[in-house]
C-alpha positions, 0 to 999 in steps of 0.5 A: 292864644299865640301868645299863649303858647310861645310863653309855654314854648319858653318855659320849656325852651328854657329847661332844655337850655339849662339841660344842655348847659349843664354839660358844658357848665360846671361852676357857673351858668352860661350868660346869654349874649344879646344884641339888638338886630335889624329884621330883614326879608326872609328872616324868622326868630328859628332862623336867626338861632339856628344861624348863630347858635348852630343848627341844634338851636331851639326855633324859639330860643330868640322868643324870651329876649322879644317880650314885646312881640304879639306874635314871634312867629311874625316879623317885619324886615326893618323891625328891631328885635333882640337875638340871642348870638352866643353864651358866655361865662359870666366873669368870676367873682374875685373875693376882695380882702378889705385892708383897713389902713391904720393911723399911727404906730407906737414909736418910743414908749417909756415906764408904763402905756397901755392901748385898747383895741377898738373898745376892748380891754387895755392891755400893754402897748409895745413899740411897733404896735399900729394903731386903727381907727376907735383904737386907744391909748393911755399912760400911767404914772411918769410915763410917755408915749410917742405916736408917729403919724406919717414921717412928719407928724408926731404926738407926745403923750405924757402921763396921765393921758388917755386919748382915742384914735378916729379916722375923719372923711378926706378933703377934697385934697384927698390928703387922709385925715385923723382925729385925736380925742383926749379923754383925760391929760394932754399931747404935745403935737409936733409937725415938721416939714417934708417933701411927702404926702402927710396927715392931717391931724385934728385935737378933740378936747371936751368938743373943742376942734384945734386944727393946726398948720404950718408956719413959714417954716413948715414947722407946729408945735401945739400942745392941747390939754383937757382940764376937768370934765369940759375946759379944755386949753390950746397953747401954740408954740411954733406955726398957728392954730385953728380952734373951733368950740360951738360953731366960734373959730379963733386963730391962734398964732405962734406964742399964743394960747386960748382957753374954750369950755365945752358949749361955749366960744374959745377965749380971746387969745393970749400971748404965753409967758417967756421962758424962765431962767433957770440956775445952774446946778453943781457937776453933781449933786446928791440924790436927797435934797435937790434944790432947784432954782430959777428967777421969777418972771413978770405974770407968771402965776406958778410953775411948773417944774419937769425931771426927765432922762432926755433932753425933750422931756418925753422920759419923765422922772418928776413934774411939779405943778403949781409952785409957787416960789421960784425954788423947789427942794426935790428928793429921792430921785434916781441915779444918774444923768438927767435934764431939768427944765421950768415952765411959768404958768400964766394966771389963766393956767396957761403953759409958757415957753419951756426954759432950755433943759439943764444937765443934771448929775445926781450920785448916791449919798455915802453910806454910813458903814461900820468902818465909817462910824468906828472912823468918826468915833476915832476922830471924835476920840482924839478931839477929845483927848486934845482938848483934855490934854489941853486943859489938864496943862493949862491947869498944871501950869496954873498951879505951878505958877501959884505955887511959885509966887507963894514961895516968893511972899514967904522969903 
């Protein structure tokens, strides 16, 4: 029965706190602040309120933290109970805004690249746009774009190229890592040594994983390549990678390369083809009809022929794949200064070792004006009227020399 009633008291105890708080309280309610208390002789539940919560403290404020007692109004010196010593305002709730950390950013951009924003519609990149995780970007026609990861770690994506931006859980390094899935084409990747906290990029081809590290010198460069639906190829340059296609992982090192199928264990490593060597051209050349030239190399199967405003080759102009001799006649490309280089293609089709870049100075071909052609009919005129001349005295001086020997039989 008592119980009973001391439940009753607390539900009205606990209407006439919220009474009192409410003209304190303006936002929030008042949180009670309970602390464990040893009973001593004298001391009853009304007591214990009215000494910390002043004298206008309910006798039964101390009831609803003691569910445990059969009888509040009994307590024994040395029990353990809970007592109600003050109200505080709870602390507030501070509004977090969550700031989504993006991968990379669009550093150069050449002709025509676009980006997709986590599976929207494509639109035009421009230099400067970050790029977030499920972000995408591709390239079109003899364009490029160059991807800067942190201040080591760049990716080339040449033309034709669609690659997709995932952020992957961090080791326990805790250094972040990306993921990079090409969907079509290929990236260059490019990794360079400093003194900072740096990414780690991975390369999704068809499910083949390709992990690059740094050699010695703190340098990769890896170039990773989708061909068809399911095969992918991983060609190291500088440094080593990790390539991993169900559950086989195989090490490539510098100047090695592999291929994988999707569902399949990558394909014992092997070593890339040298650079060509490629032969000089004139200072200038014109824009038709460009003969470019170079001597073939042992197991190269073709090659491949690249046309770029820059040096490195991420501006490209023309690229011909599968040639078959070692010379190819090129025309209509544009004015002006450019850089040429080759690739041997192993039977594989594997890339090889990039020749070093040639200059090349194309100018326009002469026009063939009015004045031009009233100046050749000229010449051809003149030539003519030479040869004419020419003709007309041989044959006067033949016919003077019959008429001469003629007179000489009649004397």
């Amino acid at each position: 029965m008592n119980r009973m009633i001391a439940m009753a008291l607390l539900a009205v105890t606990v209407i006439a706190q919220t009474f009192v708080h409410a003209e304190t309280a303006t936002d929030e309610d008042l949180r009670a602040i309970v602390e464990s208390y040893v009973v001593r002789e004298g001391d009853t539940l009304a007591k214990l309120a009215r000494k910390h919560l002043g004298p206008d403290a309910l006798w039964n404020t101390n009831v609803a933290v003691n569910p445990d007692l059969d009888d509040p109004d009994i307590i024994m010196p040395g029990q353990v109970i809970n007592i109600i010593t003050g109200y505080e305002q709870p602390a507030p709730v501070v509004a977090v805004e969550v700031v989504e950390v993006y991968q990379a950013v669009i550093e150069k951009i050449f002709n025509v690249v676009e980006k997709n924003v986590k599976r929207s519609d494509w639109r035009d990149a421009i230099e400067g746009d970050r790029l977030f995780p499920l972000d995408a970007v591709r390239t079109l026609a003899d364009s490029s774009a160059v991807l800067q990861f942190d201040g080591a770690t760049t990716v080339l994506v040449t033309e034709y190229s669609q690659i997709f931006l995932r952020a992957l859980e961090p080791q326990d390094s805790g250094v972040s890592r990306s993921e990079i899935e090409i969907r079509s084409g290929e990236t260059e990747l490019r990794l360079e040594q400093i003194d900072a906290p740096q990414q780690q990029i991975e390369i999704n081809v068809a499910g083949t994983i390709t992990r690059p590290a740094r050699g010695a010198d703190g340098n990769n460069s890896t170039r990773a390549r989708k061909v068809g639906n399911d095969r992918s190829q991983v060609m190291v340059y500088e440094g080593s990678s990790a390539v991993q296609s169900a559950g086989v992982s195989v090490a490539v090192e510098t100047g090695m390369g592999t291929t994988a199928v999707a569902g399949q264990a990558p394909a014992e490593p092997e070593r890339l083809l040298p650079a060509p060597e490629i032969h000089a051209l004139v200072d200038e050349v014109f824009a038709e009809n460009i003969e470019f030239s170079w001597e073939p190399l042992d197991g190269a199967a073709a090659y491949r022929l690249d046309v770029c405003k820059d040096r490195h080759c991420t501006q490209p102009i023309f690229n011909q794949r599968g040639i078959p001799e070692t010379t190819l006649t090129v025309s209509s490309l544009p004015i002006g200064i450019s850089y040429w280089r080759v690739t041997a293609v192993s039977e594989s089709g594997l890339d090889g070792f990039t020749s070093l870049s040639g200059e090349l100075k194309i100018v326009a071909v002469p026009e063939q004006t009015e004045s031009n052609y009233l100046l050749w009919a000229l010449i051809a005129a003149s030539i003519l009227f030479l040869i004419a001349a020419v003709m007309f005295l041989r044959y006067f001086s033949r016919r003077s020399a019959v008429t001469d020997t003629t007179k000489t039989i009649e004397m």
